[in-house]
C-alpha positions, 0 to 999 in steps of 0.5 A, a space after each residue: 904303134 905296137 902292132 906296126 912294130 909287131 908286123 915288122 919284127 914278123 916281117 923279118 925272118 920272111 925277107 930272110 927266109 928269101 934270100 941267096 944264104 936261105 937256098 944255100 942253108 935248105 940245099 946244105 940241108 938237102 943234100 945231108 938228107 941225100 934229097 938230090 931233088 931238094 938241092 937242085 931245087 936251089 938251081 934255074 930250072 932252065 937249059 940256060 943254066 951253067 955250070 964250071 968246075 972241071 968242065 962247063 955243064 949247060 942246061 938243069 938237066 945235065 947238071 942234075 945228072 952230074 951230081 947223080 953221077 958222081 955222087 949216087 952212082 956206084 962206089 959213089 957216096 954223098 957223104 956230109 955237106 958243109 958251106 962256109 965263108 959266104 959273102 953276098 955281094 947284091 947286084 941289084 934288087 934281083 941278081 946277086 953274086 955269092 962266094 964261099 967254100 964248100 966241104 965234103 965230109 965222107 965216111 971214109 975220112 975224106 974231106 974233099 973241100 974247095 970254093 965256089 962263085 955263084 951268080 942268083 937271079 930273083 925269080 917269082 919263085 924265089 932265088 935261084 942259082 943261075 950260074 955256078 962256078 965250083 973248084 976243088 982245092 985237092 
């Protein structure tokens, strides 16, 4: 008996190791080491994923592209990244839909923040951000 309690309570931290707060915490985490790579590891790797704000992006490519663009490109910073208020509303056993708000922190004092929908499918590889729909509350 002990030891099925013991496979349970070691059992746990992996089932919450994968989920869609686990992508956001080790993109969080990514991008406040400047590892571009690493956070859109987060995103679908597939020309099939979208991406709204001020304009629709298609494709992973694109939207790494982006990201670099915007925020490694000249006079460009990508400054302190902090996610908040998540809430996961679980669609089914491999889709999931996640809210919250996202804030930047940059060296100049400036605190660009705003709020985000995401959709995430369960692949074998793990969750992913299929869509992202980000808005800026400036």
């Amino acid at each position: 008996m002990r030891i099925i309690l013991l496979l349970l309570a070691l059992a746990a931290p992996l089932a919450a190791q994968d989920s869609p707060i686990h992508v956001l915490q080790q993109q969080q985490s990514a991008w406040n080491h400047h590892d571009l790579e690493t956070f859109m590891s987060g995103y679908w790797n597939s020309p099939d994923l979208t991406f709204f704000s001020t304009k629709k992006t298609s494709g992973w490519q694109a939207t790494f592209d982006k990201y670099r663009k915007t925020y490694e490109g000249e006079g460009h910073e990508m400054g302190t990244l902090d996610f908040s208020d998540l809430q996961v509303e679980e669609l089914s056993p491999k889709a999931a839909f996640v809210r919250g708000s996202w804030k930047l922190t940059l060296s100049d004092g400036k605190t660009p923040h705003g709020l985000f929908t995401l959709i995430f499918r369960k692949f074998p590889e793990g969750w992913k951000i299929v869509h992202d729909h980000s808005s800026s509350l400036e």
